[in-house]
C-alpha positions as CSV (number, residue, x, y, z in Angstrom):
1,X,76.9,107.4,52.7
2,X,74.5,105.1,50.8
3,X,71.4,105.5,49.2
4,X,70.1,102.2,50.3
5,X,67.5,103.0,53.3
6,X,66.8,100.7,56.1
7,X,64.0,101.3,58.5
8,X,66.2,99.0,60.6
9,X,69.5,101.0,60.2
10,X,67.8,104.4,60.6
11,X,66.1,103.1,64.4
12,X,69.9,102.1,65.1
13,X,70.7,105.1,64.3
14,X,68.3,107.1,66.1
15,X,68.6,104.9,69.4
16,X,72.1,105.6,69.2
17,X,71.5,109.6,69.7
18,X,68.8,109.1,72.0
19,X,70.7,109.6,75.4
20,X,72.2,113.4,73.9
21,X,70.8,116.3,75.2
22,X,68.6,118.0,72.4
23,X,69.0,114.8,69.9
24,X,67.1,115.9,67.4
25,X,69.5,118.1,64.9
26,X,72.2,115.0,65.1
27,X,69.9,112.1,64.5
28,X,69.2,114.0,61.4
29,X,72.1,115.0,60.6
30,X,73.1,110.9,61.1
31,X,70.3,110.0,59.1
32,X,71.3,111.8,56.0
33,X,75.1,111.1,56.4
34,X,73.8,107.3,56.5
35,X,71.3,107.6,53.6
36,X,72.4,110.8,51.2
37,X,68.9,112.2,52.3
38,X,66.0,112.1,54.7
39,X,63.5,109.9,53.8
40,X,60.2,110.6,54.8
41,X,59.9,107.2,56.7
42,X,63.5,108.7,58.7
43,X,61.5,111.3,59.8
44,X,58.7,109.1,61.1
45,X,60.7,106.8,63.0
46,X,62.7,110.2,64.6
47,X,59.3,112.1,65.7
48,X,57.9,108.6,67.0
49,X,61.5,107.9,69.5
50,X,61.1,111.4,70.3
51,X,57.6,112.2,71.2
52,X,57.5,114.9,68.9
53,X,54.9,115.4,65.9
54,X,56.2,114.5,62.9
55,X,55.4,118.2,61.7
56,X,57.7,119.7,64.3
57,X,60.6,117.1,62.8
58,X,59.3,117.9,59.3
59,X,60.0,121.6,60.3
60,X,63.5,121.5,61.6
61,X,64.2,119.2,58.2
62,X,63.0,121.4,56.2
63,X,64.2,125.1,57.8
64,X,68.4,123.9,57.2
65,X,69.2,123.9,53.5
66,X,71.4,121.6,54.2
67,X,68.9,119.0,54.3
68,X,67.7,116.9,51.6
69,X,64.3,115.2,51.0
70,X,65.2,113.1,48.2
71,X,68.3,111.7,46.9
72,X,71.8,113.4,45.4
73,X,73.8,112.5,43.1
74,X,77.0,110.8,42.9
75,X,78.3,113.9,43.2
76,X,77.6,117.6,44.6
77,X,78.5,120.7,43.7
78,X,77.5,123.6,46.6
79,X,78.0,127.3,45.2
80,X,78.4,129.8,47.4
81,X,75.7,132.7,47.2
82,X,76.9,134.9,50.1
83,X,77.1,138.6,49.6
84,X,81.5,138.0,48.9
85,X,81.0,135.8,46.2
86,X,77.5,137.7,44.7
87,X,80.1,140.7,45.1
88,X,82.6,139.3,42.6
89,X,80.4,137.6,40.3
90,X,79.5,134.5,41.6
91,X,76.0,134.7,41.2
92,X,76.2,135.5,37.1
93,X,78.6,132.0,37.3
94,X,76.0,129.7,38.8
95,X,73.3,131.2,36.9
96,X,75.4,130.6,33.3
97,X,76.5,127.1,34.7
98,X,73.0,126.1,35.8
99,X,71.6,127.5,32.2
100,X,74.6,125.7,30.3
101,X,73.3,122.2,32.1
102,X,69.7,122.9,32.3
103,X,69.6,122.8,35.8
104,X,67.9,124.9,38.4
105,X,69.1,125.2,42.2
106,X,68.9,121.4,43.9
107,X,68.6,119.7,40.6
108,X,70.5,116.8,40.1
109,X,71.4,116.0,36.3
110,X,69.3,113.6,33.9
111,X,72.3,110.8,34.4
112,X,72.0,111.1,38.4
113,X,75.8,112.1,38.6
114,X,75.3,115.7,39.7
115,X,73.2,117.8,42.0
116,X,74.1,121.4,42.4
117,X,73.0,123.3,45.6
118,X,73.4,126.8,47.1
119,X,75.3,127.3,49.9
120,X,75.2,130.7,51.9
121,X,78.6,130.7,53.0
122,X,81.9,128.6,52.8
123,X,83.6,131.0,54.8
124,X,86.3,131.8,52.0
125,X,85.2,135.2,51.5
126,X,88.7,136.4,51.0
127,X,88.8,134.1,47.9
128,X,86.0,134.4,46.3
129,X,83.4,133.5,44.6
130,X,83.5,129.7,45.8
131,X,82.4,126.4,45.6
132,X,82.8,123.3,47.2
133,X,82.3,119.9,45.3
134,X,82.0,116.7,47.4
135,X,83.4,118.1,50.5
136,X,86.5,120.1,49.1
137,X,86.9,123.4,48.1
138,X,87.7,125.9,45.4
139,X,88.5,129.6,45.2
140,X,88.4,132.1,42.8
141,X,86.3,130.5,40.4
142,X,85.1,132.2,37.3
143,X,82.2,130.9,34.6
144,X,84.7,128.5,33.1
145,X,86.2,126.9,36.4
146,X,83.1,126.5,37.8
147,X,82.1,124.4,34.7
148,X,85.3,122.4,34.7
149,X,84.4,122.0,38.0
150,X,80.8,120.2,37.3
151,X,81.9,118.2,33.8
152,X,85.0,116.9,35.7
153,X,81.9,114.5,37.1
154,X,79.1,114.2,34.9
């Protein structure tokens, strides 16, 4: 991933998914694996290869949570909020974490080295609450886990 966009890269990249049956959901998918994000330009160029108004890309962009319209940081942190993890306290651990860093959901920290997002399931249920931080995953996290968890990397 980089946070450098490219109008050139992102056509590539939307040419390239072109030929798939219902290319939509991977171009974007591509897009923000290539950028961090979905720029607003991204979506342009997508709706224009497509034939589609840019409100109906806008729309499936912004329905998955999983999307982003402006940049992360170095690093994310995704806490699960599912009804396993609410159920054992996961909930009251994001909400102390997010107060102790003076962030709110999708924030990313002043020094740009942290964005925490929700997640509505990690599919660790049996372990939780969870949380996954840059792709990997941790179980079983109470208040001051989930902290380690987010200082390791500011």
């Amino acid at each position: 991933m980089t946070d450098n966009w490219s109008p050139e890269r992102a056509k590539d990249i939307i040419s390239a998914h072109l030929g798939l049956e219902g290319p939509l959901l991977p171009i974007l998918h591509a897009l923000q694996d290539e950028f961090g994000y979905l720029p607003r330009e991204a979506l342009v160029l997508a709706a224009e290869a497509l034939n589609i108004t840019r409100a109906d890309v806008h729309g499936v962009a912004s329905f998955y949570p999983d999307f982003r319209s402006q940049p992360p940081g170095r690093h994310v942190l995704k806490i699960c909020r599912a009804e396993a993890c609410q159920s054992m306290g996961g909930e009251e651990n994001a909400e102390a974490l997010l107060s102790r860093l003076g962030l709110s959901w999708g924030a990313t920290s002043a020094n740009g080295a942290l964005t925490i997002e929700p997640v509505y399931c990690l599919g660790l249920c049996a372990t939780a609450p969870n949380a996954q931080r840059d792709g990997q995953a941790f179980a079983r996290l109470d208040a001051e886990r989930l902290e380690a968890l987010a200082r390791e990397v500011l």
